[in-house]
PAPA-495141 format. One record per atom (N, C-alpha, C): residue in one letter; atom name; x, y, z. Coordinates in nm, 4 decimals, padded with zeros to 6 digits. Layout:
<nodes>
+------+------+----------+----------+----------+
: type : atom :       c1 :       c2 :       c3 :
+------+------+----------+----------+----------+
:    A :   CA :        X :        Y :        Z :
...
+------+------+----------+----------+----------+
</nodes>
This chain:
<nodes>
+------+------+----------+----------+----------+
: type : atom :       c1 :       c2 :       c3 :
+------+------+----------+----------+----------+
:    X :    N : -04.8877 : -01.4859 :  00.2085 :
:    X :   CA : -04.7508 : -01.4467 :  00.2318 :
:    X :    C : -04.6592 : -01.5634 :  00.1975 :
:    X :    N : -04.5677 : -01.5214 :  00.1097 :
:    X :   CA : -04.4797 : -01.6322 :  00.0739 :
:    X :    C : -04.3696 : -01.6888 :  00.2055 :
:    X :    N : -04.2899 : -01.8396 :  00.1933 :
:    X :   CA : -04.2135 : -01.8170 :  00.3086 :
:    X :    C : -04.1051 : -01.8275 :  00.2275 :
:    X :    N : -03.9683 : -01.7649 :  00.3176 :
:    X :   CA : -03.8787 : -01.7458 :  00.2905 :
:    X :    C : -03.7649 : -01.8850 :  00.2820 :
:    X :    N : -03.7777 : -01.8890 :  00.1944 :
:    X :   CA : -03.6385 : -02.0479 :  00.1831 :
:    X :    C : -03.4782 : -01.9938 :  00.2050 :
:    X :    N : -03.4294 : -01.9685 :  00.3343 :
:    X :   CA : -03.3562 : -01.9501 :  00.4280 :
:    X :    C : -03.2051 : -02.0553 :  00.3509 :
:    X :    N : -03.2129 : -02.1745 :  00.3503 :
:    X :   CA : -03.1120 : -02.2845 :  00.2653 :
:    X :    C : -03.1294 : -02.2293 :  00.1350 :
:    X :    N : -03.1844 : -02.2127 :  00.0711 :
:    X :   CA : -03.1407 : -02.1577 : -00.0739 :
:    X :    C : -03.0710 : -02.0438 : -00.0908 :
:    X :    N : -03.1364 : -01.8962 : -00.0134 :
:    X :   CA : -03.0268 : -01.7801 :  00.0179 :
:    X :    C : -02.8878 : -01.8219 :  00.0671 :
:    X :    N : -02.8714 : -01.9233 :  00.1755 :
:    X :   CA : -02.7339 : -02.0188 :  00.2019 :
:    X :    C : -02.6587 : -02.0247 :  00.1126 :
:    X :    N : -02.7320 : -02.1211 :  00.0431 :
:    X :   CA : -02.6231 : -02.2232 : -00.0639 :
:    X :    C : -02.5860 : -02.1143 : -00.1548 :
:    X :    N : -02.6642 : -01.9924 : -00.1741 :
:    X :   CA : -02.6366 : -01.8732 : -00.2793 :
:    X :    C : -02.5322 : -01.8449 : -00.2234 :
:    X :    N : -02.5035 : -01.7817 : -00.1343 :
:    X :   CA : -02.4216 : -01.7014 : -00.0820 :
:    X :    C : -02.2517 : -01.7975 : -00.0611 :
:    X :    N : -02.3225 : -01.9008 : -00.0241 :
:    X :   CA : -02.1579 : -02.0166 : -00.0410 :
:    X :    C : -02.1108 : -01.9696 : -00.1643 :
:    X :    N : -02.2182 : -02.0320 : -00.2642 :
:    X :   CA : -02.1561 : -02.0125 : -00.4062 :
:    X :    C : -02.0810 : -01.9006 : -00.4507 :
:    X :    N : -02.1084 : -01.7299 : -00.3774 :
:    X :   CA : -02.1010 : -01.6665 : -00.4616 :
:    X :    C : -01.9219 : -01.6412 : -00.3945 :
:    X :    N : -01.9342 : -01.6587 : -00.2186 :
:    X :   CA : -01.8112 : -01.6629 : -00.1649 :
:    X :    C : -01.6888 : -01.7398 : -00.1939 :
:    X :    N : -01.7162 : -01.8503 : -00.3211 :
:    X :   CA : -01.6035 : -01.9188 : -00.3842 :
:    X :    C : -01.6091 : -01.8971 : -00.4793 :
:    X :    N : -01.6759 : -01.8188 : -00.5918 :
:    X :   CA : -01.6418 : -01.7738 : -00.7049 :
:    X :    C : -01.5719 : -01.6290 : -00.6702 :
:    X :    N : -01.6321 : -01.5480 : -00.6150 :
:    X :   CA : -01.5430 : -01.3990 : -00.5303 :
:    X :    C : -01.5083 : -01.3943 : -00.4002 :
:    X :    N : -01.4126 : -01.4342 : -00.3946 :
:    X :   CA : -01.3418 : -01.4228 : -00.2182 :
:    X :    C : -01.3114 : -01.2572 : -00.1909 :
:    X :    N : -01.4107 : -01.2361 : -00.0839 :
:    X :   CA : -01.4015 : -01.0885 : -00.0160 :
:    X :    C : -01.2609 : -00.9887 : -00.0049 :
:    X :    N : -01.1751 : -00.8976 : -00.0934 :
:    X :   CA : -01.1050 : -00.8566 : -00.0837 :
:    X :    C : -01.0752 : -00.7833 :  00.0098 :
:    X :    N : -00.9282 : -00.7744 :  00.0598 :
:    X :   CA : -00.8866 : -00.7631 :  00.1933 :
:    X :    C : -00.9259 : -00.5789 :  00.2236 :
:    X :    N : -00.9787 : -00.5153 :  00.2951 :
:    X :   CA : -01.0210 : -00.3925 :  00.3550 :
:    X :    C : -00.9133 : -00.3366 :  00.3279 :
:    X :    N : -00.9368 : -00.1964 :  00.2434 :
:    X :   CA : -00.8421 : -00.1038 :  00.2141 :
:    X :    C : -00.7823 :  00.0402 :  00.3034 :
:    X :    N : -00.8786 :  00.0293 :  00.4379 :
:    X :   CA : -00.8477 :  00.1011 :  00.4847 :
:    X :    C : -00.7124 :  00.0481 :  00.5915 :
:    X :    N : -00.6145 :  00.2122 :  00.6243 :
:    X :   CA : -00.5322 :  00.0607 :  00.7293 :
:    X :    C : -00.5419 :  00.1522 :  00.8441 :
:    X :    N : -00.5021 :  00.0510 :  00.9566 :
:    X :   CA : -00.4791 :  00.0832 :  01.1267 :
:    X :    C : -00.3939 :  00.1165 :  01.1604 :
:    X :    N : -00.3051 :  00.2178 :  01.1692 :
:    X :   CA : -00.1711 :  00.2762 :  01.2139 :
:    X :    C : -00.2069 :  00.2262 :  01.3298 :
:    X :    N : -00.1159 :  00.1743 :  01.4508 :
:    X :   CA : -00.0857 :  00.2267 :  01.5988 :
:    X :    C : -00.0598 :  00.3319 :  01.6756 :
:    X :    N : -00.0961 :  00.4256 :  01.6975 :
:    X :   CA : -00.0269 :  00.5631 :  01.7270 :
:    X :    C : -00.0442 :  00.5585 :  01.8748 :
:    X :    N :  00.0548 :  00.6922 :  01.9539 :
:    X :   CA :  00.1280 :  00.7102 :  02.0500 :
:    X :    C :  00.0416 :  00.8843 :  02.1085 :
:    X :    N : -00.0075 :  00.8693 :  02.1807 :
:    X :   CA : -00.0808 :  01.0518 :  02.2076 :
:    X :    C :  00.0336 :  01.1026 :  02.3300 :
:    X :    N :  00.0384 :  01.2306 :  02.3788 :
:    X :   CA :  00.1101 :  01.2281 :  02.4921 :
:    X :    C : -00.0070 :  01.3458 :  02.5512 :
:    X :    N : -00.1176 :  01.2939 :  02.6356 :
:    X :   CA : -00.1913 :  01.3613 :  02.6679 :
:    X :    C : -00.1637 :  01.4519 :  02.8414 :
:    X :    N : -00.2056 :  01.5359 :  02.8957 :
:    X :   CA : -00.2465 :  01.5748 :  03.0494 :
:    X :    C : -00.2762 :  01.4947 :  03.1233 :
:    X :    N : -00.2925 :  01.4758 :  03.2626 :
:    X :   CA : -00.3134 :  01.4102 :  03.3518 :
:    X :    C : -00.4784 :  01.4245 :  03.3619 :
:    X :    N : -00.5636 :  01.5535 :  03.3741 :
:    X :   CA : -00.6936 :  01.5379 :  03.3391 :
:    X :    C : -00.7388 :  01.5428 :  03.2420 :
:    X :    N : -00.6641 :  01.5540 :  03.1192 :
:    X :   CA : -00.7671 :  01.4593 :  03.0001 :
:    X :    C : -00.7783 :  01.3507 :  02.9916 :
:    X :    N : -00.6702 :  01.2645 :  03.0993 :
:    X :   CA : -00.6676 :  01.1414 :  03.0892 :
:    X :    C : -00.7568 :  01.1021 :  03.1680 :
:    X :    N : -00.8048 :  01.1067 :  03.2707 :
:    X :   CA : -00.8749 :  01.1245 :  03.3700 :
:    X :    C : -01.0341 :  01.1322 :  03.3857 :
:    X :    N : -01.0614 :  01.2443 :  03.2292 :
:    X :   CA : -01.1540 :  01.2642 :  03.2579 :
:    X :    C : -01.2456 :  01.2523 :  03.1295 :
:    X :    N : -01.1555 :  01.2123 :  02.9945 :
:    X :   CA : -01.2091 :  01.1420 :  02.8866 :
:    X :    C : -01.1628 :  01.0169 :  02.8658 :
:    X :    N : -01.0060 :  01.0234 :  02.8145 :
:    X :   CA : -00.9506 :  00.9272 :  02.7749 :
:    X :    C : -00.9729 :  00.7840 :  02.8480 :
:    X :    N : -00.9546 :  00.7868 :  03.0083 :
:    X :   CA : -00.9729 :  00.6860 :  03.0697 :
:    X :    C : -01.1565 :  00.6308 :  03.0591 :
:    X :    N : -01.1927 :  00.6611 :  03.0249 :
:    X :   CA : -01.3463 :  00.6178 :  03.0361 :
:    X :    C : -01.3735 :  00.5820 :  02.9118 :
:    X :    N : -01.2662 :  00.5692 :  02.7888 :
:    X :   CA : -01.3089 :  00.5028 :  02.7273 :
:    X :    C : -01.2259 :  00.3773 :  02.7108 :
:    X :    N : -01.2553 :  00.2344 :  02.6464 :
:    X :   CA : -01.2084 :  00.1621 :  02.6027 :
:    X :    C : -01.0827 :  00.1164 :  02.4870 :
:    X :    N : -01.1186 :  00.2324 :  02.4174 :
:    X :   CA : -01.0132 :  00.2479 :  02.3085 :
:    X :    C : -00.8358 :  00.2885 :  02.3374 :
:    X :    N : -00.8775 :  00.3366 :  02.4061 :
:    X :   CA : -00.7030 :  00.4116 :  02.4211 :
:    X :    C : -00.6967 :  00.3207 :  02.5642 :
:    X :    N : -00.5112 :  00.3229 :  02.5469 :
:    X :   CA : -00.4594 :  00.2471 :  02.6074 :
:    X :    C : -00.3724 :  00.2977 :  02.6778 :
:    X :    N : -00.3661 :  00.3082 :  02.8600 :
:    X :   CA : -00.2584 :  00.3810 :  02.8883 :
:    X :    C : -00.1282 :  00.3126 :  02.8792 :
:    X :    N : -00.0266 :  00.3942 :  02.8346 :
:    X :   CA :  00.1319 :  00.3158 :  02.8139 :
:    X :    C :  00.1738 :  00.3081 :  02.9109 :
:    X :    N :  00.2233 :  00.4515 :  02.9823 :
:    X :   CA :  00.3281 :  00.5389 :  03.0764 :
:    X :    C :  00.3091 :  00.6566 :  03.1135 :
:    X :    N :  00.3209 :  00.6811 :  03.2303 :
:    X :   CA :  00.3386 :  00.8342 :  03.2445 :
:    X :    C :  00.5333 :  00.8889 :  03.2637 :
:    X :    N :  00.4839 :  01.0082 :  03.2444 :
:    X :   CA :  00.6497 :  01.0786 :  03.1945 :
:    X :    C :  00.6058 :  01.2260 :  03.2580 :
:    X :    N :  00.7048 :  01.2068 :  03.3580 :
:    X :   CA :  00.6713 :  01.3511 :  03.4285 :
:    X :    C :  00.5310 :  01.3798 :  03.4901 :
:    X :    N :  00.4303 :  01.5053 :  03.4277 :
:    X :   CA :  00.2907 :  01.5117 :  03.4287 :
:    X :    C :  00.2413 :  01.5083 :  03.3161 :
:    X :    N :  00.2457 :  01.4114 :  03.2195 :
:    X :   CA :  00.2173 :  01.3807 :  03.1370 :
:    X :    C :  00.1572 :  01.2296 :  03.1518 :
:    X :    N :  00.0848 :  01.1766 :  03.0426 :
:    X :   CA :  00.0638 :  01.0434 :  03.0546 :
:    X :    C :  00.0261 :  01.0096 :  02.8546 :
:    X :    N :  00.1476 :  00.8970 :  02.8289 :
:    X :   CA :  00.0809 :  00.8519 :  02.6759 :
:    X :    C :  00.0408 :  00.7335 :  02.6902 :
:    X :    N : -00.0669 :  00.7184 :  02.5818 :
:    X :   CA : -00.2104 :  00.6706 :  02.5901 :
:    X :    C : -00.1461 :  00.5723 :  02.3972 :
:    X :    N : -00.2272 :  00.4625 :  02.3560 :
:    X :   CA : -00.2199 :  00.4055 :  02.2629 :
:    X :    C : -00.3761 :  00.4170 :  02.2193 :
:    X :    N : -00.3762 :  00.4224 :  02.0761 :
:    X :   CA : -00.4645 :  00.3503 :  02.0486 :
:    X :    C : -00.4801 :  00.3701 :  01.8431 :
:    X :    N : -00.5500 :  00.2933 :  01.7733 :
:    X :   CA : -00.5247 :  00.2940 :  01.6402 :
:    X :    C : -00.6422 :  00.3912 :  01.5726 :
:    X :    N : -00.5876 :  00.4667 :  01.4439 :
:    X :   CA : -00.6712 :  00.5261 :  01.3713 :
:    X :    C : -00.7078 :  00.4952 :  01.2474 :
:    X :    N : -00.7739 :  00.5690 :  01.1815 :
:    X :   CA : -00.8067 :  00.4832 :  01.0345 :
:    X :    C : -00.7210 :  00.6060 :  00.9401 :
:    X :    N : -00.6473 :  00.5152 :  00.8652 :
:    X :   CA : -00.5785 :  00.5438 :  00.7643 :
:    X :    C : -00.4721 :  00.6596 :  00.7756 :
:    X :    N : -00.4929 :  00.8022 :  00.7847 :
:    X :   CA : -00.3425 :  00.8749 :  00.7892 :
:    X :    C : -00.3280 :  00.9395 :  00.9849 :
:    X :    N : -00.1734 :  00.9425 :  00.9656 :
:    X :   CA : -00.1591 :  00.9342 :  01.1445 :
:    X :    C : -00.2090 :  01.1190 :  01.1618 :
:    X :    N : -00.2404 :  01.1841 :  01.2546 :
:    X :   CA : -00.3016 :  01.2606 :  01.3408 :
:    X :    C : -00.1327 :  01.3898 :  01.3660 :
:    X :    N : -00.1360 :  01.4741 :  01.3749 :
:    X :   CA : -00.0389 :  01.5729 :  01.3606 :
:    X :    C :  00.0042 :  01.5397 :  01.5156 :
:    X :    N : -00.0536 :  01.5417 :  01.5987 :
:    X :   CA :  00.0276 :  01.5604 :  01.7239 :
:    X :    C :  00.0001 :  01.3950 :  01.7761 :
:    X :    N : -00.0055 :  01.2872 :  01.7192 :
:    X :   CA :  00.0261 :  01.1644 :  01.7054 :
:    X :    C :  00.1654 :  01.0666 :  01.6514 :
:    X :    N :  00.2227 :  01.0003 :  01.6934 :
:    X :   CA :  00.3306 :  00.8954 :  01.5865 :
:    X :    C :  00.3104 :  00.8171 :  01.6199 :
:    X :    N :  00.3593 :  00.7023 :  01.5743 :
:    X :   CA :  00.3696 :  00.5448 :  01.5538 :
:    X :    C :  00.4602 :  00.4982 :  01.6750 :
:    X :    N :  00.3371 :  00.3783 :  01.7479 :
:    X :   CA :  00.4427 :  00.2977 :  01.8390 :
:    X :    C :  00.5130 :  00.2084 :  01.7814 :
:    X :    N :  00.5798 :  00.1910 :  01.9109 :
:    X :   CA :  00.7237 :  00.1049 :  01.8799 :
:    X :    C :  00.6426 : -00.0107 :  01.8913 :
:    X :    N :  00.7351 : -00.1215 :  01.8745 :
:    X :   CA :  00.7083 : -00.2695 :  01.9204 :
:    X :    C :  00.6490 : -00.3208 :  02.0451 :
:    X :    N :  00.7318 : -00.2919 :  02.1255 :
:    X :   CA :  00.7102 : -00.2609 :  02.2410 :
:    X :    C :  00.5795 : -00.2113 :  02.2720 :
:    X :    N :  00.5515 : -00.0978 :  02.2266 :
:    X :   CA :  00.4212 : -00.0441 :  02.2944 :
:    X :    C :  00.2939 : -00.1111 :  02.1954 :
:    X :    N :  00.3473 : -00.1554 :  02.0736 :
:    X :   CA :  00.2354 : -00.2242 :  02.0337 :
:    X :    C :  00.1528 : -00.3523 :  02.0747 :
:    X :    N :  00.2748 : -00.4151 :  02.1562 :
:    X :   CA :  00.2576 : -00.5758 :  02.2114 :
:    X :    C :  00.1840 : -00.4924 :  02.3862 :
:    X :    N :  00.2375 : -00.4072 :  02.4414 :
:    X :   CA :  00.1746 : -00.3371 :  02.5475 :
:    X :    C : -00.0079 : -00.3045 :  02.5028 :
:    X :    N : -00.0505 : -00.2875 :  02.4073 :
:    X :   CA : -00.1789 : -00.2595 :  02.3981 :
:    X :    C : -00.2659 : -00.3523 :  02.3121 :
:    X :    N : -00.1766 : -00.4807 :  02.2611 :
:    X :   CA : -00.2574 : -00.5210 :  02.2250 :
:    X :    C : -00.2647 : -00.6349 :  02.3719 :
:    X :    N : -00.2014 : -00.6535 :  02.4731 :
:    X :   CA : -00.1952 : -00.7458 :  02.5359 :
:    X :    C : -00.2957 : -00.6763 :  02.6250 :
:    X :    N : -00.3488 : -00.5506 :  02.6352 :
:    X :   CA : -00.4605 : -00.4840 :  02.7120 :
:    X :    C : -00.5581 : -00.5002 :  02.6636 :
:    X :    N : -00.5843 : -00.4759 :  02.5165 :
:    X :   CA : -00.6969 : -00.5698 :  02.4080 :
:    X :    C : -00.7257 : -00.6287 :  02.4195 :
:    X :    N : -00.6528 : -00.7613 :  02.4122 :
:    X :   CA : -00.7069 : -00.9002 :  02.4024 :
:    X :    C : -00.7516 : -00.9047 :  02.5885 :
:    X :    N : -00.6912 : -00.8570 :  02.6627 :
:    X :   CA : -00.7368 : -00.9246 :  02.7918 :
:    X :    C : -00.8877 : -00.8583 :  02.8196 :
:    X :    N : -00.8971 : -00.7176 :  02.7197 :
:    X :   CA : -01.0948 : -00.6759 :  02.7702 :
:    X :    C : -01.1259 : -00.6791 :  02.6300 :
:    X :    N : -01.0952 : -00.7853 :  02.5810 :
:    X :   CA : -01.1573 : -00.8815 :  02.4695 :
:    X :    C : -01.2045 : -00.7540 :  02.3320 :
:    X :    N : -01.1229 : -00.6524 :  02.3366 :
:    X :   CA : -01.1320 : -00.5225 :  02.2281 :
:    X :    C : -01.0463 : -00.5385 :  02.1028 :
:    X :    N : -01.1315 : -00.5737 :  02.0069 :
:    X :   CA : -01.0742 : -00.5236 :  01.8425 :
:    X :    C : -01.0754 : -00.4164 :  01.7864 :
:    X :    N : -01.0260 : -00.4155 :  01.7090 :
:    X :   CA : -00.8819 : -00.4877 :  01.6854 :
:    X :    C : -00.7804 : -00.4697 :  01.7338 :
:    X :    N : -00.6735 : -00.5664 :  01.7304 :
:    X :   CA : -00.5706 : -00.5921 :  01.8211 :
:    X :    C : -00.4316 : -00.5420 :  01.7277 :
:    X :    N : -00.2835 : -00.5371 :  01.7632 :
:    X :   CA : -00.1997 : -00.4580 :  01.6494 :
:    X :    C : -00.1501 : -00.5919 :  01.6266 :
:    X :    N : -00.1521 : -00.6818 :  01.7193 :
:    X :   CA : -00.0237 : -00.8275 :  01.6776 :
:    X :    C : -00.1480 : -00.9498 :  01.6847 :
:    X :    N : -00.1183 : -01.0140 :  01.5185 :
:    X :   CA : -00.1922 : -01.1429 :  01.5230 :
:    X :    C : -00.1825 : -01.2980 :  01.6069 :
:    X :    N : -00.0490 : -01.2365 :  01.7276 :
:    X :   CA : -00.0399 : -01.3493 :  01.7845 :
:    X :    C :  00.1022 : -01.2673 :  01.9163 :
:    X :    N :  00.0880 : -01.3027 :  02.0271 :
:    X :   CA :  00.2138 : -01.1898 :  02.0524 :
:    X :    C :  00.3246 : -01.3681 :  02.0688 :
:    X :    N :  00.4304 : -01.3147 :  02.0232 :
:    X :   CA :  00.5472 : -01.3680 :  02.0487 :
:    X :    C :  00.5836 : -01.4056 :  02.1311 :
:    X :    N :  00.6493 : -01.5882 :  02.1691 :
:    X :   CA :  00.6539 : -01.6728 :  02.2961 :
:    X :    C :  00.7363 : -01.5796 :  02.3227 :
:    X :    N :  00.9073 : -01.5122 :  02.2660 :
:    X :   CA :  01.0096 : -01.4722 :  02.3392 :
:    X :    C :  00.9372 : -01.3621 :  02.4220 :
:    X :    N :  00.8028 : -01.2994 :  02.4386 :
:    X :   CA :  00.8232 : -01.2290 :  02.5559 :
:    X :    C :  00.6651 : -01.2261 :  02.6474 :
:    X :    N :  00.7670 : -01.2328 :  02.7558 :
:    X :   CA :  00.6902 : -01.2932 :  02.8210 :
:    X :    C :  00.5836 : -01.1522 :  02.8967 :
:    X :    N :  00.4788 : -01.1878 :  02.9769 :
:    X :   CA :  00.3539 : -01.1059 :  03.0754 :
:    X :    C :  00.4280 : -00.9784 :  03.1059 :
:    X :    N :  00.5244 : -01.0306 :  03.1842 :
:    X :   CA :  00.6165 : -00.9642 :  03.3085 :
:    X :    C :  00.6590 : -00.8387 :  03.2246 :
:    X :    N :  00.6732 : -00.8474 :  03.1135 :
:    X :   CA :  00.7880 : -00.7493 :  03.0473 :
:    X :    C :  00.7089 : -00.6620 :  02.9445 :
:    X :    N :  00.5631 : -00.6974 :  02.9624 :
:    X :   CA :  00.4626 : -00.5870 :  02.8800 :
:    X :    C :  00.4153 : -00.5141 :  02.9585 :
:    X :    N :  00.3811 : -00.5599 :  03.0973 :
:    X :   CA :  00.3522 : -00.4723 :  03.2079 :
:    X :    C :  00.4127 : -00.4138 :  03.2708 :
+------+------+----------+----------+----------+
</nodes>
């Protein structure tokens, strides 16, 4: 059985990552906005990780979370606001991807929660 030279596959793969640098993923992440029931929230939505609760409104409750590539018919696009609201729920249970590569000093904990 031959052995495998582990540093040579390496140094290949350096090489080939500075002659072709990995082009950026063509699919994209909308942010979107759901406005779901109180027991769907309850009894799917909340048990998973992905969606993010915003607010409730009345007996209603909207939920965040991102899709791949075109937005969802009974979905739209969050605001700013609700984007810095879910990614600041992200990053704190350590879930990618996040919508903001960095959230902005002007605002502060207090005012996402």
């Amino acid at each position: 059985m031959e052995k495998i030279n582990f540093k040579k596959y390496l140094e290949m793969g350096l090489k080939m990552s500075k002659e072709k640098p990995m082009e950026e993923p063509k699919v994209k992440t909308p942010w979107v906005k759901k406005i779901v029931n109180v027991t769907d929230w309850k009894r799917y939505y909340s048990q998973i990780s992905a969606y993010c609760y915003l607010r409730k409104e009345k007996e209603k409750i909207i939920i965040g979370f991102c899709v791949a590539n075109e937005i969802p018919r009974d979905c739209e696009l969050c605001t700013d606001e609700e984007c810095l609201q879910i990614d600041s729920y992200r990053r704190a249970y350590n879930i990618f991807p996040c919508p903001c590569n960095e959230i902005p000093k002007q605002v502060s904990q207090s005012s996402i929660i």
